[in-house]
C-alpha positions, 0 to 999 in steps of 0.5 A: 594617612589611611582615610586621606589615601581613599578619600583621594581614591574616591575623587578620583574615580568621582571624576573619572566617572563625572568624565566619561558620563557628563556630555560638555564639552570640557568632558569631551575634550578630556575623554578624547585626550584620553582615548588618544593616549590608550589607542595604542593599547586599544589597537593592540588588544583588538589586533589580539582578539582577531588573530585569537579568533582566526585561530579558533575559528576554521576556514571555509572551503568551498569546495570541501562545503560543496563535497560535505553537502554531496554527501549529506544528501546522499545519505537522505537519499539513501535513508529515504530508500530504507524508509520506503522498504520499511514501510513496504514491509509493513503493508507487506506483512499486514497483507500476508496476516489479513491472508492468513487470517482469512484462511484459517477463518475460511470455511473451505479447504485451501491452497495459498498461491502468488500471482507470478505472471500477467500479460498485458494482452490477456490482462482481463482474462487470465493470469498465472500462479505459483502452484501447480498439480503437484501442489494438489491444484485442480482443474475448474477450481474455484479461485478467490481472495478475501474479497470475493471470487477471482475466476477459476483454474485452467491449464494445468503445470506440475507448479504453475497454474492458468487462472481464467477470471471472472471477466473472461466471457469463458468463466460463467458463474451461475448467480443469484441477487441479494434479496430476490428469487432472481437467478441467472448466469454471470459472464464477462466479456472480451474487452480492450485492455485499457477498459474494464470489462463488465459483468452481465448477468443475464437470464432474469425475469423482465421487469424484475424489480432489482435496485442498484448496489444489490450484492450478487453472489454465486448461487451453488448450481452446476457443482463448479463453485460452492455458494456464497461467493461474493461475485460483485455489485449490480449498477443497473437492471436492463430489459432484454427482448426476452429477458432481463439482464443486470450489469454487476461491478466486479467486487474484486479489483482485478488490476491489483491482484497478488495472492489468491486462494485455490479452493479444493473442492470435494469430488463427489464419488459414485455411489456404490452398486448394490451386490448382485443378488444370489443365484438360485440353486436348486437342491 
């Protein structure tokens, strides 16, 4: 009874199979007959999985969407702003490290100073500082940054401190040219604020031979400023009825200025008077 039971079995799924894979139209006609006796299970069991899915899945408002998506993009906003801060201390810090490098390397005596006011009708002439007479700032000190010279102090608060700079027609620097026996006088020039004003460095042999791009630094005469400093780059030579004259491109970028360097500079003292020689006293 055994074997007959699955060997029926067996038929039975052959003919199941033979039903709903064999396409004649005796086949068909029994699979629709099929199907129209399960379709009210199949109804059911598709009605069951849609509620089961409503259930699990959530509604979607659109408003409350709208409000989630106001918020995330305020918070980007807002983690843009951290990241722009954080990079900001980054250059920050990496500038004040360039600084402190370049003062501990300097071979001058200096005063660190921020740069704390500029006016818009002086913008290439003069600026203010944070240190003052108190600080130790002098007057007629020379001010520079790790690129070159800067100008010089002027007026003078217990901790403020006018800067003149190098394009001022008031600061003239006594300079000489790489790789030349050329010396003269570097000044700047009154200018309109939105050019940038030159330096002419004026007094030089006519004629001389001086090529675009030569350096030009101070020359060490009159004792206001020590030698060496760079001041900025010739761009061309120009004869004068007199003399020659070259036209210097600053070396500093004057638009960006933010911290100097004072330098201290020594003071030469007078030598001392030799003693009166002993009078004579006669026995």
């Amino acid at each position: 009874m055994k074997k007959l039971n699955i060997l029926a079995l067996l038929i039975f799924v052959a003919g199941l199979v033979s039903v709903f894979t064999f396409d004649t139209a005796t086949t068909r006609q029994i699979q629709a007959r099929v199907m129209s006796l399960l379709s009210p299970f199949i109804h059911s069991s598709a009605a069951m999985e849609q509620a089961a899915d409503a259930a699990v899945a959530p509604q979607i408002n659109p408003v409350e969407l709208k409000r989630e998506n106001d918020d995330l993009r305020v918070q980007v906003e807002r983690l843009r702003i951290v990241q722009q801060k954080f990079n900001q201390s980054l250059e920050e810090n990496a500038k004040l490290r360039q600084l402190i490098g370049f003062k501990q390397s300097a071979p001058f005596k200096m005063t660190a100073a921020k740069v704390i006011r500029r006016s818009s009708s002086t913008w290439w002439n003069s600026l203010i500082i944070d240190k003052g007479s108190l600080d130790g700032i002098g007057t007629d000190s020379p001010v520079i940054t790790s690129v070159g010279l800067v100008g010089k102090t002027s007026t003078l608060a217990p901790h403020l401190t006018k800067v003149i700079l190098l394009t001022d027609e008031m600061c003239r620097v006594s300079a000489k040219i790489e790789g030349t026996l050329e010396q003269g006088i570097l000044a700047g020039e009154r200018a309109a604020l939105e050019v940038r004003p030159e330096l002419h460095l004026r007094f030089l042999s006519r004629n001389a031979n001086i090529n675009a791009g030569a350096s030009v630094y101070s020359s060490g005469e009159g004792g206001v400023f020590p030698e060496n400093l760079l001041l900025g780059r010739v761009k061309r030579f120009e004869n004068r009825e007199i003399s020659g004259e070259a036209i210097v491109e600053p070396a500093v970028d004057f638009s960006t200025l933010d911290h100097v360097f004072v330098i201290e500079m020594q003071a030469v003292e007078p030598a001392p008077e030799p003693p009166p020689p002993p009078a004579n006293t006669k026995p």
